[in-house]
C-alpha positions as CSV (number, residue, x, y, z in Angstrom):
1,X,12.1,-14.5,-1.0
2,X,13.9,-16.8,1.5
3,X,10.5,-18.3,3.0
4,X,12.1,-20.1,5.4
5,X,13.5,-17.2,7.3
6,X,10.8,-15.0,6.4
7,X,8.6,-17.3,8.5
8,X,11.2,-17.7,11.1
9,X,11.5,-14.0,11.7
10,X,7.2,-13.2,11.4
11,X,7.0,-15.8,14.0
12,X,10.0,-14.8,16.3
13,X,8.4,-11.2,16.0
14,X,4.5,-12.0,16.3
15,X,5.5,-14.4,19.6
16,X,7.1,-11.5,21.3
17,X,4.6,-9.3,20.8
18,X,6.7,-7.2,18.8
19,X,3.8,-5.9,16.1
20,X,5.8,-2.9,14.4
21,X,8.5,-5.3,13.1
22,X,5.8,-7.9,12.2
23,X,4.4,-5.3,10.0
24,X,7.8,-3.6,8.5
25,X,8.7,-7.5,7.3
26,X,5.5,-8.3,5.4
27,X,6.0,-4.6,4.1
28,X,9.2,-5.7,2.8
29,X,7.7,-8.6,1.4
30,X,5.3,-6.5,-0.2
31,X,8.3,-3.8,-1.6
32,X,10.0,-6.6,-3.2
33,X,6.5,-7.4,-5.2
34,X,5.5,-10.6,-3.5
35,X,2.0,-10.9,-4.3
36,X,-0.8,-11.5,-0.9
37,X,-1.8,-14.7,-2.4
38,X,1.9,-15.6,-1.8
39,X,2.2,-13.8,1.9
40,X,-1.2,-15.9,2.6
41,X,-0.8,-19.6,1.4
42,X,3.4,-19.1,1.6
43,X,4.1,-17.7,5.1
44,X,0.7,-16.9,6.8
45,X,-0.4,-20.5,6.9
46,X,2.7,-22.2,7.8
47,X,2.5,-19.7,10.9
48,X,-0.3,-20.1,12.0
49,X,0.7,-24.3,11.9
50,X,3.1,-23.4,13.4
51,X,1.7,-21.6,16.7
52,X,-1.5,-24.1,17.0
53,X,1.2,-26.9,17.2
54,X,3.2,-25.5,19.9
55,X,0.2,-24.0,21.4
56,X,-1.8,-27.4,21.3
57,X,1.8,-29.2,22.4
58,X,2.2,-26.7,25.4
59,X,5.8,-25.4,24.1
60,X,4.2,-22.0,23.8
61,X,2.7,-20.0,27.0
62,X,-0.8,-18.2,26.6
63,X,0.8,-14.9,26.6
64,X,3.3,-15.6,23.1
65,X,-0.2,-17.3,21.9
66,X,-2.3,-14.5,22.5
67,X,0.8,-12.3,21.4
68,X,1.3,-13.9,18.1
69,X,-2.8,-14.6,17.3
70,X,-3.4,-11.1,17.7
71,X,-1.2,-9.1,15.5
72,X,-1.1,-11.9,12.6
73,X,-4.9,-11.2,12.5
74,X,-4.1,-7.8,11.8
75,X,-1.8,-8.4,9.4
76,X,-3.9,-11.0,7.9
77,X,-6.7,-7.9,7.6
78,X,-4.4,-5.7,6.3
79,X,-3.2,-8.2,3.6
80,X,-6.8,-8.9,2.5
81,X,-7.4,-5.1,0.5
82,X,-4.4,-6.9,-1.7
83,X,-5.4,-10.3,-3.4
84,X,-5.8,-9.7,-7.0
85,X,-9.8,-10.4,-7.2
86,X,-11.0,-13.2,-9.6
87,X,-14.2,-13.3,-11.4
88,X,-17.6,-13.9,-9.8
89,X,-18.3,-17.8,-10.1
90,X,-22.0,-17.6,-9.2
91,X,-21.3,-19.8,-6.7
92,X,-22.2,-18.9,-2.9
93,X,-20.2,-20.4,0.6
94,X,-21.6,-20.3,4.5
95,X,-19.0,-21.2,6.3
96,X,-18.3,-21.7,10.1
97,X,-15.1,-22.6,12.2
98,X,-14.2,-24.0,15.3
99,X,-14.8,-22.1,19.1
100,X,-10.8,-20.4,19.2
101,X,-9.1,-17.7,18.1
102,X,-6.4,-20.0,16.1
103,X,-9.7,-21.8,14.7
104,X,-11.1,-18.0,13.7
105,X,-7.1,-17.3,12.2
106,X,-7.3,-20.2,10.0
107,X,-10.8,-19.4,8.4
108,X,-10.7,-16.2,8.2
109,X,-7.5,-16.6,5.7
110,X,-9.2,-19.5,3.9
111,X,-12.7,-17.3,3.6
112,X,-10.6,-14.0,2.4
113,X,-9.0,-16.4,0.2
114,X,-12.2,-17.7,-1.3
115,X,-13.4,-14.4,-1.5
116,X,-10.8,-13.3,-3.7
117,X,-11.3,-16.7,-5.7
118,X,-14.8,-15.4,-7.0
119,X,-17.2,-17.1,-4.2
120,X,-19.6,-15.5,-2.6
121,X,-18.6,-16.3,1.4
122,X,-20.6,-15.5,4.7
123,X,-18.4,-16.2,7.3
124,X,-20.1,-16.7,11.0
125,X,-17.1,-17.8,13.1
126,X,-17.3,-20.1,15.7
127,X,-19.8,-21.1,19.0
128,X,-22.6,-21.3,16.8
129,X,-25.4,-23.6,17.5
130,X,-26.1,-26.3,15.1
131,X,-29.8,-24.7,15.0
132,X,-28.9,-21.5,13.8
133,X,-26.6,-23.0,11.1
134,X,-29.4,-25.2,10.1
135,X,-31.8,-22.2,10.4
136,X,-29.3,-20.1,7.8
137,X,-28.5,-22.5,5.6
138,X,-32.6,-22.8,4.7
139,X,-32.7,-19.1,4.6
140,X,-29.8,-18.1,2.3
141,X,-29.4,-21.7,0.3
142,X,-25.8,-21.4,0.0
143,X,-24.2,-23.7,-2.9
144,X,-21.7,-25.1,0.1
145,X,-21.3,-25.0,3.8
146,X,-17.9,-25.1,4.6
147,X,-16.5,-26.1,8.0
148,X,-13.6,-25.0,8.5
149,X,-10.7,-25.8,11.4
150,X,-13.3,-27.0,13.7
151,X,-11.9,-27.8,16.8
152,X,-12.3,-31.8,18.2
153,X,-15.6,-31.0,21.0
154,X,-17.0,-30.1,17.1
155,X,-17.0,-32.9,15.3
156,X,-20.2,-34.7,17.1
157,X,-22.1,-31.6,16.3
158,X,-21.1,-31.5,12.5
159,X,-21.5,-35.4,12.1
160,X,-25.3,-34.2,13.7
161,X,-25.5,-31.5,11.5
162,X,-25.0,-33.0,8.5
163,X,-26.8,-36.2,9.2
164,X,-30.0,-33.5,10.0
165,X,-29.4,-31.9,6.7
166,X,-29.2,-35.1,4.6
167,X,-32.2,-37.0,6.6
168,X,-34.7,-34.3,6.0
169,X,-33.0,-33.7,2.4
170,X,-32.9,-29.8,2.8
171,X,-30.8,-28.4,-0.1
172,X,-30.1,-31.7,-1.8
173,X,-27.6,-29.2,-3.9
174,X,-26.0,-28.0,-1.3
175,X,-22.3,-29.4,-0.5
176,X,-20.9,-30.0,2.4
177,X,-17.4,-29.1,3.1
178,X,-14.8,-29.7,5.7
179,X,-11.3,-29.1,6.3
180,X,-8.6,-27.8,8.9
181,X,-8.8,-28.3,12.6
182,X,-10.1,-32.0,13.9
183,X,-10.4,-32.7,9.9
184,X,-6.5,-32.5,9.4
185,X,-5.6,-34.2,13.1
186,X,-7.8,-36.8,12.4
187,X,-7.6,-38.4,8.9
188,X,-10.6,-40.1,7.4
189,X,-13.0,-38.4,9.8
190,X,-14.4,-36.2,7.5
191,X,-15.4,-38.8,5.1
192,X,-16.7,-41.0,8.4
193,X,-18.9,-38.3,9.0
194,X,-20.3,-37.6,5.4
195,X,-18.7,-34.5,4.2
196,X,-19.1,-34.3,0.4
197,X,-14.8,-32.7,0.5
198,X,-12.6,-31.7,2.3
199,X,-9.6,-29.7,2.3
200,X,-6.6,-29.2,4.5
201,X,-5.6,-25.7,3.8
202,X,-5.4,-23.1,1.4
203,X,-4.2,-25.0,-2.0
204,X,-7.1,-27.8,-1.2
């Protein structure tokens, strides 16, 4: 597979709202035995870079934003019933993202992604109160929070967060994860802040 012009061609389709060839080229794809792990990490990711950059840089209207987020999270649906699933590690993930649909994209992959990887992974989404996170994370006793592509008006309310969770010591097993989003834009932030890791994408 040429990944290069595979990407060039998803992105050309998904920006012009053209969803039935979006889905006939990652049906190729798929005809020619490339496995969704690969479709995910290879050409997924990169695209979804790609339109948060130009979205972010304003070289992309609303409409070929809305246009492209749209039918790549169908396809990133679709591609989910695919991934080869991996043994159960035992080990449970609450994760949250940032308050956008592009925030959403990215976790969304990196959650069905962990999925398949063998974690256990309750995935809330964005525009949720630091409270209710808190409140969850003492109910279920998760092995991580993850915080993933968490948008820049975020990263206050995590550095809170986390400072709550270590000063009252709730779940002194727990780790705390960041990674895409502010995490990537701003490098060193997330160990400012007092994540345990972090990761910038998929092979993190």
């Amino acid at each position: 597979m040429n990944t290069d012009l595979f990407i060039e061609s998803l992105f050309a389709s998904l920006v012009s709202g053209n969803r039935n060839a979006s889905r006939r080229l990652v049906e190729t794809a798929i005809d020619h035995d490339i496995s969704a792990d690969t479709i995910a990490r290879e050409v997924f990711w990169p695209t979804i870079n790609n339109i948060t950059t130009l979205y972010r840089q304003d070289q992309m209207t609303r409409l070929a934003q809305q246009y492209a987020t749209r039918a790549l999270g169908g396809l990133i649906s679709q591609n989910q019933d695919r991934y080869e699933a991996k043994p159960a590690r035992g080990r449970s993930i609450c994760m949250f993202c940032g308050p956008n649909e592009l925030d959403d994209l990215s976790a969304r992959l990196i959650a069905d992604l962990l999925e398949a990887d063998g974690y256990e992974v309750t995935y809330g989404g964005g525009n949720i109160a630091d409270d209710d996170i808190m409140a969850e994370v003492h109910e279920r006793r998760p092995d991580i929070l993850l915080m993933f592509s968490s948008g820049g008006a975020d990263a206050p309310g995590i550095r809170q967060l986390i400072d709550q969770i270590r000063g009252i010591n709730a779940i002194p097993e727990m780790q705390i994860v960041v990674g895409g989003g502010i995490f990537n834009r701003a490098p060193g932030l997330a160990e400012e802040i007092g994540a345990d890791l972090w990761a910038t994408g998929p092979d993190d």
